[in-house]
ROLUMGU-176265 format. One record per residue (C-alpha): residue number from 0; x, y, z. Coordinates in Angstrom, 1 decimal, padded with zeros to 4 digits. Layout:
// residues N
<node nr="NUM" px="X" py="Y" pz="Z"/>
...
***
This chain:
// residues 387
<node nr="0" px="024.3" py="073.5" pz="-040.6"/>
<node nr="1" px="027.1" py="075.0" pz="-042.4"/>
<node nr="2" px="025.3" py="075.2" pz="-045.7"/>
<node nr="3" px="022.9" py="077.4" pz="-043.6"/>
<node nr="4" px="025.1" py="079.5" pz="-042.2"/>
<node nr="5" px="026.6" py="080.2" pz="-045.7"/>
<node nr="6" px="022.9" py="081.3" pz="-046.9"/>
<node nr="7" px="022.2" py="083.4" pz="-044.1"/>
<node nr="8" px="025.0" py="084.7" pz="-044.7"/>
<node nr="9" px="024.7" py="085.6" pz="-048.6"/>
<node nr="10" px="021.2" py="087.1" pz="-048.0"/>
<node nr="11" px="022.4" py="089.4" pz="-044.9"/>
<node nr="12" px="025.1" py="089.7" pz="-047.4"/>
<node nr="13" px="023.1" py="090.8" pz="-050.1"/>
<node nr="14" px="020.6" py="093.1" pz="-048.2"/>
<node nr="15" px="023.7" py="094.9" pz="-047.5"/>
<node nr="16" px="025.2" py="095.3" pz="-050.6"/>
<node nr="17" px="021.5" py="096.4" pz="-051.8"/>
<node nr="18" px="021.4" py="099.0" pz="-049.3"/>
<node nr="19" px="024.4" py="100.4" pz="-049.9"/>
<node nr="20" px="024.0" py="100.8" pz="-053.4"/>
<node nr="21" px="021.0" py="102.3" pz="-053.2"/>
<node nr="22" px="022.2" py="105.1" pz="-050.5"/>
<node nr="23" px="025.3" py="105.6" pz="-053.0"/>
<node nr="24" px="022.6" py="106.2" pz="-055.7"/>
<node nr="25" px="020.5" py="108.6" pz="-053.7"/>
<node nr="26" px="023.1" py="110.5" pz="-052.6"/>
<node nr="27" px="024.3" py="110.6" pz="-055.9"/>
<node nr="28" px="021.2" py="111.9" pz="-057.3"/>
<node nr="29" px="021.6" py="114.8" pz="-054.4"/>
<node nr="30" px="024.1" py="116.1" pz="-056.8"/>
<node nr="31" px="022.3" py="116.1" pz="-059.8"/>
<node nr="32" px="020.3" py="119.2" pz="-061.5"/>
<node nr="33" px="016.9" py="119.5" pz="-060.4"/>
<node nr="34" px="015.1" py="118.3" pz="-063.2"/>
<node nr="35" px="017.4" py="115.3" pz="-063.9"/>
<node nr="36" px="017.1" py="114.4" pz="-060.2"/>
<node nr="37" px="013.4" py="114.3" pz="-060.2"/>
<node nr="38" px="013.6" py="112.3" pz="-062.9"/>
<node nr="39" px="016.4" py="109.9" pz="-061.3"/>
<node nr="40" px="015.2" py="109.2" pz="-057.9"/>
<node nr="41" px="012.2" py="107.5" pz="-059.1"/>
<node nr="42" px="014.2" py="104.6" pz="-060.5"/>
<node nr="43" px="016.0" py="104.6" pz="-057.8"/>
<node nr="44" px="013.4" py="103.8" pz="-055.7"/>
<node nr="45" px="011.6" py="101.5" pz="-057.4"/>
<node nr="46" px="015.0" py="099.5" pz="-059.3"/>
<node nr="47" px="015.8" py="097.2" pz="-056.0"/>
<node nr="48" px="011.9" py="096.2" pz="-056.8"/>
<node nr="49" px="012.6" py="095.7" pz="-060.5"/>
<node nr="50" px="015.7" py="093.8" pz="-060.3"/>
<node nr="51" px="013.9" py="091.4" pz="-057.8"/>
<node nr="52" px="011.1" py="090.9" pz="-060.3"/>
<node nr="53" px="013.6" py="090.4" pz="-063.3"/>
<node nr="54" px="015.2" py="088.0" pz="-061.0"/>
<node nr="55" px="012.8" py="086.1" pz="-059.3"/>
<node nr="56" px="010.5" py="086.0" pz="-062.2"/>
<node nr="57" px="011.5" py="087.5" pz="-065.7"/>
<node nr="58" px="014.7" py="084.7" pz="-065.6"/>
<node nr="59" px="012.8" py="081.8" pz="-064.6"/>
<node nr="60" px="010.3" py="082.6" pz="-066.9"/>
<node nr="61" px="012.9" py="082.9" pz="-070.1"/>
<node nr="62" px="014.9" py="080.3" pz="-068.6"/>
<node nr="63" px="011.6" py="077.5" pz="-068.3"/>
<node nr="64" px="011.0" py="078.5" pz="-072.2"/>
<node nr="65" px="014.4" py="078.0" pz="-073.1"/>
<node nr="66" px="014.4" py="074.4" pz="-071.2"/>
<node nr="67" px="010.9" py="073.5" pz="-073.3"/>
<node nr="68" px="013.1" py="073.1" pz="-076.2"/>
<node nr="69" px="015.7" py="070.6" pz="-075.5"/>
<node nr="70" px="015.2" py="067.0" pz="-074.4"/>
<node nr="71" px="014.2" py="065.6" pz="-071.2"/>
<node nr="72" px="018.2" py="066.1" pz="-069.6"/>
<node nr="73" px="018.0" py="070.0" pz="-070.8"/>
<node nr="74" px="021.0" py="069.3" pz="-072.9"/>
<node nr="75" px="019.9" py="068.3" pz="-076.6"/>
<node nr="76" px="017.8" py="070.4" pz="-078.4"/>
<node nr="77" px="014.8" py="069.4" pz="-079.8"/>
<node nr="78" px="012.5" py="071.9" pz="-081.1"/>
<node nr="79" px="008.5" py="071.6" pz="-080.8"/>
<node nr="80" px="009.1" py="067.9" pz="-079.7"/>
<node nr="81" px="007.8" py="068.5" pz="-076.7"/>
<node nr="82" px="004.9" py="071.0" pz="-077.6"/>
<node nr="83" px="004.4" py="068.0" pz="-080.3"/>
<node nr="84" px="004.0" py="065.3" pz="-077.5"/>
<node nr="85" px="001.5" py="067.6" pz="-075.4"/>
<node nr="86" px="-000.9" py="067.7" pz="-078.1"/>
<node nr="87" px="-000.5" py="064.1" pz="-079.5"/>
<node nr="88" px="-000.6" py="062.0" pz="-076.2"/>
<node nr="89" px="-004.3" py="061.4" pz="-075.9"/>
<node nr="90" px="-003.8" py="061.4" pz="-071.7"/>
<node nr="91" px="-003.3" py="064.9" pz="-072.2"/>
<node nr="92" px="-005.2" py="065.9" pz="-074.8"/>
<node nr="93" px="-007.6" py="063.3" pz="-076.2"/>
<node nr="94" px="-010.6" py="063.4" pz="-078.5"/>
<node nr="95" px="-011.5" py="059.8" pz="-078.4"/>
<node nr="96" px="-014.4" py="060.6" pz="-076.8"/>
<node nr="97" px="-015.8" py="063.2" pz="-078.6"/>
<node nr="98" px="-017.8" py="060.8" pz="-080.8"/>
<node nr="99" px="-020.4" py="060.0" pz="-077.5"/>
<node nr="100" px="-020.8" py="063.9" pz="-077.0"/>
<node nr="101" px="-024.0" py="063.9" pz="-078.8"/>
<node nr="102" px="-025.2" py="061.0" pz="-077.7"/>
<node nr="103" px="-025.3" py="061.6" pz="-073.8"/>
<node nr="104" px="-028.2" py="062.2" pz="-072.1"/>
<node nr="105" px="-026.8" py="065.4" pz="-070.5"/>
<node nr="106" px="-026.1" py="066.7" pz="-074.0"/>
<node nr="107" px="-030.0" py="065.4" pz="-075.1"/>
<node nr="108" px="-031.1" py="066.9" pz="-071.7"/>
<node nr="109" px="-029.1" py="070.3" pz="-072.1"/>
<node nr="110" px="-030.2" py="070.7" pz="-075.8"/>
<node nr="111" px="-034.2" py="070.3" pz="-074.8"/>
<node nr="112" px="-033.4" py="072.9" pz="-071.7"/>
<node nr="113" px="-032.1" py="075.5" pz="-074.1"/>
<node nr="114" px="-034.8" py="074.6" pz="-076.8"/>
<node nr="115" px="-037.2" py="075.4" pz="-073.9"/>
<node nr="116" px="-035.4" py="078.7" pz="-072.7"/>
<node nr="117" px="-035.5" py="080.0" pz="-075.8"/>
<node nr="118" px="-039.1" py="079.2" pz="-076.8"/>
<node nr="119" px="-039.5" py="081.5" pz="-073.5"/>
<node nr="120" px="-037.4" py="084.0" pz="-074.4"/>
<node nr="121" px="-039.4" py="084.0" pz="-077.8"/>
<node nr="122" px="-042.8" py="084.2" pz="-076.6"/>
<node nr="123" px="-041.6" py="087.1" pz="-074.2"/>
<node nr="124" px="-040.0" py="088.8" pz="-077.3"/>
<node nr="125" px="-043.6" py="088.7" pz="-078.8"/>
<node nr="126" px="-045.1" py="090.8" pz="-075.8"/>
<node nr="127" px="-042.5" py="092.9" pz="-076.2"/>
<node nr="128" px="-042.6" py="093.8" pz="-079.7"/>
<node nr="129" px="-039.0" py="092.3" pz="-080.2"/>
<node nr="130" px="-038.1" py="088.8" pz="-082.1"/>
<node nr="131" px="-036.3" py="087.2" pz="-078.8"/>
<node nr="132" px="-036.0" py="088.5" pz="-075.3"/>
<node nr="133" px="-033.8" py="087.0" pz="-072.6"/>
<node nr="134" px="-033.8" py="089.8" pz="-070.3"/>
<node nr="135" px="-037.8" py="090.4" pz="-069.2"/>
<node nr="136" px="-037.1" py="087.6" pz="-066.4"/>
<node nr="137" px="-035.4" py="085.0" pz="-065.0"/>
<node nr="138" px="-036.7" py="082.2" pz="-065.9"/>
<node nr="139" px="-035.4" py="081.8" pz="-069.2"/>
<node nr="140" px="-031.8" py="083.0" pz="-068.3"/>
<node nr="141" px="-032.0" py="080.0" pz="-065.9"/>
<node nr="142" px="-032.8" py="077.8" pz="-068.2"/>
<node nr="143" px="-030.2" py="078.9" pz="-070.7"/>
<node nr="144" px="-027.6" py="078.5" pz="-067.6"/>
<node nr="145" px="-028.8" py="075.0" pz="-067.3"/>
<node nr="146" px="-029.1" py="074.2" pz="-070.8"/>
<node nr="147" px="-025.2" py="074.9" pz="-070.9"/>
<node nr="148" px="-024.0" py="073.8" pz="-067.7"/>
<node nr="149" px="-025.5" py="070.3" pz="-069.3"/>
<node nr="150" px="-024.0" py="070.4" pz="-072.5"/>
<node nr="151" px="-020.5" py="071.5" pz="-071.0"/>
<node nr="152" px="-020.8" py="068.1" pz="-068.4"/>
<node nr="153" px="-021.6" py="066.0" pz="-071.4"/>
<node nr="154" px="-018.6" py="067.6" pz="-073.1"/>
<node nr="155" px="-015.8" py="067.3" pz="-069.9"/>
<node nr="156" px="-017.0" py="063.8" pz="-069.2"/>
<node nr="157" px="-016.4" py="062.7" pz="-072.5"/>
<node nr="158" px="-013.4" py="064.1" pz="-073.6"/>
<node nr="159" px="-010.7" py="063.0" pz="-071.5"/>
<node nr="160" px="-007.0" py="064.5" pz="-070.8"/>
<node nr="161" px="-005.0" py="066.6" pz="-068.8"/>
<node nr="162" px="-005.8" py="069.9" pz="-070.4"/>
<node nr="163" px="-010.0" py="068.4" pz="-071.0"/>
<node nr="164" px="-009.7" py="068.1" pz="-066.9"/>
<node nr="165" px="-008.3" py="071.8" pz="-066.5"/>
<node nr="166" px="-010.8" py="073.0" pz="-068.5"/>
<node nr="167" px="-013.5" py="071.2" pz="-066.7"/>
<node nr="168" px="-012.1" py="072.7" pz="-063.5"/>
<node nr="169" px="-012.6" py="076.5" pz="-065.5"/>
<node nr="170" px="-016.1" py="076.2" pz="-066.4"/>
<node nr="171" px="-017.3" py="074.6" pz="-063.3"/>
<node nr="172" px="-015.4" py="076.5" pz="-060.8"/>
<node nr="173" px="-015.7" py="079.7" pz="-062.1"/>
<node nr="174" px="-019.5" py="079.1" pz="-063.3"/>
<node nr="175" px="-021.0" py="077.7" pz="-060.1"/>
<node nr="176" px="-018.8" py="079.6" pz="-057.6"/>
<node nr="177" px="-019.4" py="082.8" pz="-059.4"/>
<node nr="178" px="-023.4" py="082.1" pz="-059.1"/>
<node nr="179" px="-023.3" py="081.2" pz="-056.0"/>
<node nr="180" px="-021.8" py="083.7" pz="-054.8"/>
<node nr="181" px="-023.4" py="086.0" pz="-056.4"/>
<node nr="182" px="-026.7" py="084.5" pz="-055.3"/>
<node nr="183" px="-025.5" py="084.4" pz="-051.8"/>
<node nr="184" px="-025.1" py="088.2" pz="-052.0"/>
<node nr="185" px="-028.4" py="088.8" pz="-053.1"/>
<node nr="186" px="-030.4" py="087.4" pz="-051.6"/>
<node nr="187" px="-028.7" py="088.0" pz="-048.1"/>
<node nr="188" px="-028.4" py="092.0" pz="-048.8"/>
<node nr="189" px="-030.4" py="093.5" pz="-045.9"/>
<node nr="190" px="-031.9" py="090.7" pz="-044.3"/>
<node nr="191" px="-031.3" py="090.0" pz="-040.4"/>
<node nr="192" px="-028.1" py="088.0" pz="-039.7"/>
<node nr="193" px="-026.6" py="088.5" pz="-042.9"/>
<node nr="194" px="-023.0" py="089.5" pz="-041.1"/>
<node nr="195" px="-023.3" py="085.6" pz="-039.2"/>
<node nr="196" px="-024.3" py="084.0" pz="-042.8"/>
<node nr="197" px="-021.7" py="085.2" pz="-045.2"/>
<node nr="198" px="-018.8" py="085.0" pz="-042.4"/>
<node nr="199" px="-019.7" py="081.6" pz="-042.7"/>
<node nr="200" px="-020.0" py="080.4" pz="-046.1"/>
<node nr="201" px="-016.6" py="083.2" pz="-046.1"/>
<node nr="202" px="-015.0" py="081.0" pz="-043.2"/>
<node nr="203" px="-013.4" py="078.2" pz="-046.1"/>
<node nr="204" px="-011.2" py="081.4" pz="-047.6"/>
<node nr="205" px="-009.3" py="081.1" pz="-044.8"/>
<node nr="206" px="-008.4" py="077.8" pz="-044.8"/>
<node nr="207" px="-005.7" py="076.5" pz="-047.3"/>
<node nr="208" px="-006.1" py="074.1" pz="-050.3"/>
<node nr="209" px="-004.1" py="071.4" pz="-049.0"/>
<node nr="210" px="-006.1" py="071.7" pz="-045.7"/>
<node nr="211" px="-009.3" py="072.1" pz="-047.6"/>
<node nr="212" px="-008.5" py="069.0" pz="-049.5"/>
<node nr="213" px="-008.0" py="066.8" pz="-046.6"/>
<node nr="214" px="-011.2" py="068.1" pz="-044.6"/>
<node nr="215" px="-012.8" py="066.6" pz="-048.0"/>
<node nr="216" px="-010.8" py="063.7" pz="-047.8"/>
<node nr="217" px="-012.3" py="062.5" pz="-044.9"/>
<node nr="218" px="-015.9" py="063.3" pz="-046.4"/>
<node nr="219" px="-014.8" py="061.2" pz="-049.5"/>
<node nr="220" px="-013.6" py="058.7" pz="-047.6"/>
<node nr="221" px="-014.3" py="055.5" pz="-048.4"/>
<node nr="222" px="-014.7" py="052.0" pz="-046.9"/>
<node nr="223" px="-016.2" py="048.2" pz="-048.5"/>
<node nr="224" px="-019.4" py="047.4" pz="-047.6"/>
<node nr="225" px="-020.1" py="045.9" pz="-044.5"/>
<node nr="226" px="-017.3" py="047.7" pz="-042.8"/>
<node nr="227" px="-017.4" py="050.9" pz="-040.6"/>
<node nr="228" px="-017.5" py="054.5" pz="-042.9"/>
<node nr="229" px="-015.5" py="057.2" pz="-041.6"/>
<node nr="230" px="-016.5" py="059.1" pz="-044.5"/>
<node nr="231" px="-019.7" py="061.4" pz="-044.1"/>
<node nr="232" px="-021.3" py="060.9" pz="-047.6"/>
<node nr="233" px="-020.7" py="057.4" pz="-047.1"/>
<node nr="234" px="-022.2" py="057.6" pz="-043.9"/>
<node nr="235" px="-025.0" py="059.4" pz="-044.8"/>
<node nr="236" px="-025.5" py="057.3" pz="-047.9"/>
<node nr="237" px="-025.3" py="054.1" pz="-046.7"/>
<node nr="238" px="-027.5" py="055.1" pz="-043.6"/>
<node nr="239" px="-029.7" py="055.6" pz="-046.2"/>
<node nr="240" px="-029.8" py="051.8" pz="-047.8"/>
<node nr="241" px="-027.0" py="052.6" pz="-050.3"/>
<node nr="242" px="-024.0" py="051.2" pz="-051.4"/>
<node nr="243" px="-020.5" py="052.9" pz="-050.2"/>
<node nr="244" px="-019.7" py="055.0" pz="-053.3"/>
<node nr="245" px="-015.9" py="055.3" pz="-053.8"/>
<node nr="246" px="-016.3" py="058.5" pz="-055.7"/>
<node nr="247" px="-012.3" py="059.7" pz="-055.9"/>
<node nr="248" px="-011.8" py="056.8" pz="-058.0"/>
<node nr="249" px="-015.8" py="056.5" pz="-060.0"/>
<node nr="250" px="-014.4" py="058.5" pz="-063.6"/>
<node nr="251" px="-015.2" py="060.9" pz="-065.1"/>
<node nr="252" px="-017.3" py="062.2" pz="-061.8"/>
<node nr="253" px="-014.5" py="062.1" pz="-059.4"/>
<node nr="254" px="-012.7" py="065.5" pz="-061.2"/>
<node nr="255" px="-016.3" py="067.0" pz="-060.3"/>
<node nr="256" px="-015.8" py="065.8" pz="-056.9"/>
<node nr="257" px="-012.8" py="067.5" pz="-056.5"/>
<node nr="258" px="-014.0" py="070.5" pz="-058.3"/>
<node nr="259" px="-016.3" py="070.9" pz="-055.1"/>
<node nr="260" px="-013.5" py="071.4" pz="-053.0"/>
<node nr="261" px="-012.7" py="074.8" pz="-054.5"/>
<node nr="262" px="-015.9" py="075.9" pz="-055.0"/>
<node nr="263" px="-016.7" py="075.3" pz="-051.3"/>
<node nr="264" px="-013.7" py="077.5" pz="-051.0"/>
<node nr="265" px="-013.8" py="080.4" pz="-053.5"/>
<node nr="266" px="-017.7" py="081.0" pz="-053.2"/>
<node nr="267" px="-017.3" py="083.1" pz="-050.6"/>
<node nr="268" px="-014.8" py="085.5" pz="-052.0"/>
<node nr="269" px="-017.0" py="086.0" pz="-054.7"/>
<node nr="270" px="-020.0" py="086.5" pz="-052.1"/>
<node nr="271" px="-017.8" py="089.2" pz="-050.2"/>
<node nr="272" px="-016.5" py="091.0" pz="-053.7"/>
<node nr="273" px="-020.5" py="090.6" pz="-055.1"/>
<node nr="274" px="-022.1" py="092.0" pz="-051.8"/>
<node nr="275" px="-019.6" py="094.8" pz="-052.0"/>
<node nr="276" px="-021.0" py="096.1" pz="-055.0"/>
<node nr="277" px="-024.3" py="095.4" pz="-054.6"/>
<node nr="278" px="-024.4" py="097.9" pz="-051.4"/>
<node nr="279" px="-022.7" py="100.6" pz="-053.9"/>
<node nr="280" px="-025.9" py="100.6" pz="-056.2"/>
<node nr="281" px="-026.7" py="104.2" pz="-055.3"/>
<node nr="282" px="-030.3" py="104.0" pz="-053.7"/>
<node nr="283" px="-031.7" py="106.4" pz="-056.1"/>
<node nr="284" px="-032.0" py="104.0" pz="-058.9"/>
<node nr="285" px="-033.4" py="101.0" pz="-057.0"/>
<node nr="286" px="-036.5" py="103.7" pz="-055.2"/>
<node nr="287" px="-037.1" py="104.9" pz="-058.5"/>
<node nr="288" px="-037.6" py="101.5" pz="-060.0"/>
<node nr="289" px="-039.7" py="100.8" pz="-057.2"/>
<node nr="290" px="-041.8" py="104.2" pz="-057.8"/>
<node nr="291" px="-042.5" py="102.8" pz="-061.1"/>
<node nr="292" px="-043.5" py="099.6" pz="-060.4"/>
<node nr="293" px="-040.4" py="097.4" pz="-061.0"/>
<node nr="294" px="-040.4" py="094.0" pz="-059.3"/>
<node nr="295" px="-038.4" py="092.4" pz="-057.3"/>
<node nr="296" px="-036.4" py="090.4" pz="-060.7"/>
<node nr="297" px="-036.9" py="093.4" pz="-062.7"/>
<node nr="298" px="-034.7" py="095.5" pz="-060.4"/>
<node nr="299" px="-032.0" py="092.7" pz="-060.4"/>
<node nr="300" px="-032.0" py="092.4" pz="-064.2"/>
<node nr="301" px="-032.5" py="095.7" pz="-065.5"/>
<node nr="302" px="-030.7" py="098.0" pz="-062.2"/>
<node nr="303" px="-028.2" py="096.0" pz="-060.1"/>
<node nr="304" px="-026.7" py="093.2" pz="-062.4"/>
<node nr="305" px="-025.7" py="096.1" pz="-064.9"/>
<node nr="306" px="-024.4" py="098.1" pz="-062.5"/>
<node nr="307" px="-022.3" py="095.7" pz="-061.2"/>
<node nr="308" px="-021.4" py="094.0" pz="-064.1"/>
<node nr="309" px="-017.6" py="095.0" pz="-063.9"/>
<node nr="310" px="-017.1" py="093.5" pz="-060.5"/>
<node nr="311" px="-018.7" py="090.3" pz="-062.1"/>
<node nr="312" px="-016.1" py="090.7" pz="-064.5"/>
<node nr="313" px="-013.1" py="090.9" pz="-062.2"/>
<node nr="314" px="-014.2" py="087.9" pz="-059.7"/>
<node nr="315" px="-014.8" py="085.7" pz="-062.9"/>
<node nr="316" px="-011.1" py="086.7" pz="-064.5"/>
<node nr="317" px="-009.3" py="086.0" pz="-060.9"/>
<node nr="318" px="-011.1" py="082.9" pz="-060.5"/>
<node nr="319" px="-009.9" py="081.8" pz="-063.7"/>
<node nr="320" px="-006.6" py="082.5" pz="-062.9"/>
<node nr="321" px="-006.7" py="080.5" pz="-059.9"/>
<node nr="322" px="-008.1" py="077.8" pz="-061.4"/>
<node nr="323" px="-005.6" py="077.3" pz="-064.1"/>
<node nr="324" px="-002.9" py="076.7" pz="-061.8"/>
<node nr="325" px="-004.8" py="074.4" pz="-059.6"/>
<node nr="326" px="-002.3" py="071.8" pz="-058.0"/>
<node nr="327" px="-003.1" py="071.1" pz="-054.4"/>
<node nr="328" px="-006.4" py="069.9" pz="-054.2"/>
<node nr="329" px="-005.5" py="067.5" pz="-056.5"/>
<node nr="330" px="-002.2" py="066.6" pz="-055.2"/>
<node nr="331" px="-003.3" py="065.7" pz="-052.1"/>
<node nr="332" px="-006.6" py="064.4" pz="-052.8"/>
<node nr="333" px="-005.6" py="061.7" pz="-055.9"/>
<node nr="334" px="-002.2" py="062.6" pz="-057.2"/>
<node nr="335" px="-003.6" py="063.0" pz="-060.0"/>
<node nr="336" px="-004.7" py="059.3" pz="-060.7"/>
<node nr="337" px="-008.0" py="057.7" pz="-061.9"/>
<node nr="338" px="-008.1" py="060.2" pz="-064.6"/>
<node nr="339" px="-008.2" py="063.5" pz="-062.3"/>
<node nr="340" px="-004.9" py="064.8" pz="-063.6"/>
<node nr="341" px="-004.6" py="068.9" pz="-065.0"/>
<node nr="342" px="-001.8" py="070.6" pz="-065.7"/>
<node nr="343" px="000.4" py="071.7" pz="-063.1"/>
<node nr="344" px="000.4" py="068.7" pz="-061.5"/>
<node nr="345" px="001.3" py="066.9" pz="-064.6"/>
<node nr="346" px="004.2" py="069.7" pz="-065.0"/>
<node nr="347" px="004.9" py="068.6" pz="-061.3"/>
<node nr="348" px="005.4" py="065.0" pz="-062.3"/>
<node nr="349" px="007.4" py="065.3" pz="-065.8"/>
<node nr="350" px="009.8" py="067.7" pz="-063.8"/>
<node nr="351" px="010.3" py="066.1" pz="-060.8"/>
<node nr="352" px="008.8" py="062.7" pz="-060.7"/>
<node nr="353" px="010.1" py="061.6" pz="-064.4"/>
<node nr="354" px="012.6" py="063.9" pz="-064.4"/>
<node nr="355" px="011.4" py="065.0" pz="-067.6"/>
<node nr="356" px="012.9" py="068.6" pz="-068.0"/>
<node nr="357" px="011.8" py="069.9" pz="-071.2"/>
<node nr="358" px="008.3" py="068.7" pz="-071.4"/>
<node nr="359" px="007.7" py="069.8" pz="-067.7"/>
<node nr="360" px="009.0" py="072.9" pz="-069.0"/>
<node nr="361" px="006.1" py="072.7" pz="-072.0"/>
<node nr="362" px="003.8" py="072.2" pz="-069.8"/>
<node nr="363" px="004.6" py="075.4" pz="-067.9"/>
<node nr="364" px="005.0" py="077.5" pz="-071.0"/>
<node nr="365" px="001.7" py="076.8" pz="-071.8"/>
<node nr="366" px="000.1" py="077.4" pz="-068.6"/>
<node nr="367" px="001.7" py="080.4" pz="-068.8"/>
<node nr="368" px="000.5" py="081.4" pz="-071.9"/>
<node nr="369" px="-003.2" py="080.1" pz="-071.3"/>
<node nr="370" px="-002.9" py="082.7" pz="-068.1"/>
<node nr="371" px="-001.3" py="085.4" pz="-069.6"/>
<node nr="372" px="-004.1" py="086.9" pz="-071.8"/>
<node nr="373" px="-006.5" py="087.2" pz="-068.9"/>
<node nr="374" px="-004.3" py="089.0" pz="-066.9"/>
<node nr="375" px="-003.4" py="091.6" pz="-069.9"/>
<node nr="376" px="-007.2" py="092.1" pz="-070.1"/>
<node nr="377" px="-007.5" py="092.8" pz="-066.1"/>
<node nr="378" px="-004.8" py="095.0" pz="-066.6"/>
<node nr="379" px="-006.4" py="096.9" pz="-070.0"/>
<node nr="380" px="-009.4" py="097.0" pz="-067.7"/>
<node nr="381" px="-008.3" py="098.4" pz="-064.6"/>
<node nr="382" px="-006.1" py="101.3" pz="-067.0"/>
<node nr="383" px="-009.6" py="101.6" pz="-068.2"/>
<node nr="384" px="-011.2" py="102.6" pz="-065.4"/>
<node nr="385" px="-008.6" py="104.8" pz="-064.1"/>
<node nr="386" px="-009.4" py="106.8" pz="-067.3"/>
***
């Protein structure tokens, strides 16, 4: 109790302390020349905001880097040890398995899909006059998309690691949630009871991840045959004549169980951002295409996906932000075991489980640093647009 008194008391402390400086300043400024005063009372106004930014997140920041480079007490220093140990250690970042890549029937099955796409994109080149032509239909783009969702599975389920799993969770999440939304918006625009539909494929955005995660739980659940299954796929499979299918621990397709999870709960933000800018196609464009003829695809392909094409590009960059730093779903859902580990929750562990300073600290750096460039080019573009 007394330790909370004393905090209260430091931040009521502090907010007054902050406010009085900050009327000291102002009033200060009052005294100044014009110009100089116009050019002071900005900074005034927005330096309690800095200084809480520097301080909540600027030190931590240098402070974590600083930690990444000393041993796991933060006392010796040791250099790239750490860094060294993240990319040696095959649980976090493995290649053993990159031998059966090419051999896996996804890989065989994604290489004939593309093979096929592109003998379709080909033979529509022809008509065309062109060499190859993706963008006169679907139906090759499709395929493509398959082709290289197959490939990446063959890839993610043979690699194994921490960082492998992360990346998994990139591709997948941002891939199929992205198209789904996306299709979702679509294909709902205009029709009757799209408000009802998307509010409630939109509904799992407002649930959190460590709820989300133990909603799925409970689908995942799993109990030995002959017994009772709480779990609804069990349920439903075994109602069916199948075995009970234990599929948090069955690697490498539990980390694509999990991935689920999100998707079921980021498709609809990328529904709501997607419909958005499908409704601000100006009408002109899509009548006109209609005047001369345009189908149905054609009008996707060649008017609305361009137009919206930035948007596209924003809900893919935040979902890969989000993903990145996914922690809860699998925190609550495995902790991380059987092979479902990614990186934050490994950082999690070293820090605080192992006690393991510097290469939690590693760990963080790098998510950081694997972040930071998309956010610098979500910045560039929104400057870009304000131009």
């Amino acid at each position: 109790m007394n330790e909370l008194i004393r905090m209260l008391i430091g931040v009521v402390g502090s907010i007054g302390i902050s406010a009085a400086i900050f009327i000291s300043l102002n009033k200060a400024a009052d005294l100044l020349p014009l110009g100089a005063r116009t050019a002071v009372r900005p900074w005034i106004f927005v330096g309690p905001a800095l200084l809480f930014i520097f301080a909540a997140l600027v030190v931590p920041t240098l402070r974590t880097l600083y930690l990444s480079f000393f041993d796991n007490s933060g006392e010796g220093f040791v250099g790239g040890e750490n860094y060294g140990w993240i990319f040696t250690n095959d649980s976090i970042f493995g290649f053993d398995g990159a031998g059966g890549i090419s051999t896996s029937r996804l890989f065989i099955l994604g290489i004939i899909i593309a093979g096929i796409a592109g003998a379709l994109a080909f033979r529509s080149g022809k008509r065309t006059g062109g060499t190859v032509d993706f963008s006169s239909g679907s139906s090759s783009l499709l395929l493509v998309a398959a082709g290289a969702a197959f490939i990446l599975f063959a890839v993610f389920t043979n690699l194994e690691g921490v960082i492998w799993n992360n990346l998994w969770w990139v591709v997948a999440v941002t891939g199929i949630a992205t198209g789904l939304g996306l299709a979702v918006a679509v294909l709902a625009d205009g029709v009757k009871g799209e408000s009802v539909a998307k509010s409630m494929i939109f509904l799992p955005m407002a649930i959190s991840f460590v709820g989300a995660s133990i909603i799925w739980r409970f689908v995942y659940s799993f109990s030995p045959a002959g017994r009772d299954q709480i779990g609804v796929l069990n349920g439903v499979w075994v109602g069916l004549g199948g075995q009970p299918l234990a599929v948090l621990q069955d690697q490498p397709w539990n980390t694509f169980f999990l991935i689920v999870v999100l998707i079921w709960a980021q498709t609809g933000f990328a529904m709501v951002v997607l419909s958005s800018a499908i409704k601000a196609v100006p009408d002109e464009f899509i009548e006109a295409a209609r005047v001369d003829g345009a189908t149905k695809q054609q009008i996707f392909w060649k008017i609305i996906l361009p137009q919206i094409s930035s948007t596209i590009v924003v809900v893919v960059t935040t979902l890969i932000i989000l993903v990145m730093k996914v922690f809860d779903i699998v925190k609550v859902m495995t902790n991380g075991e059987f092979g479902t580990n990614v990186i934050a929750n490994e950082m999690f562990d070293q820090s605080f489980r192992f006690q393991s300073f510097g290469r939690g600290s590693a760990l963080a750096v790098i998510l950081f640093i694997s972040v930071l460039p998309i956010m610098i080019m979500n910045v560039r573009r929104v400057r870009n647009e304000q131009d």
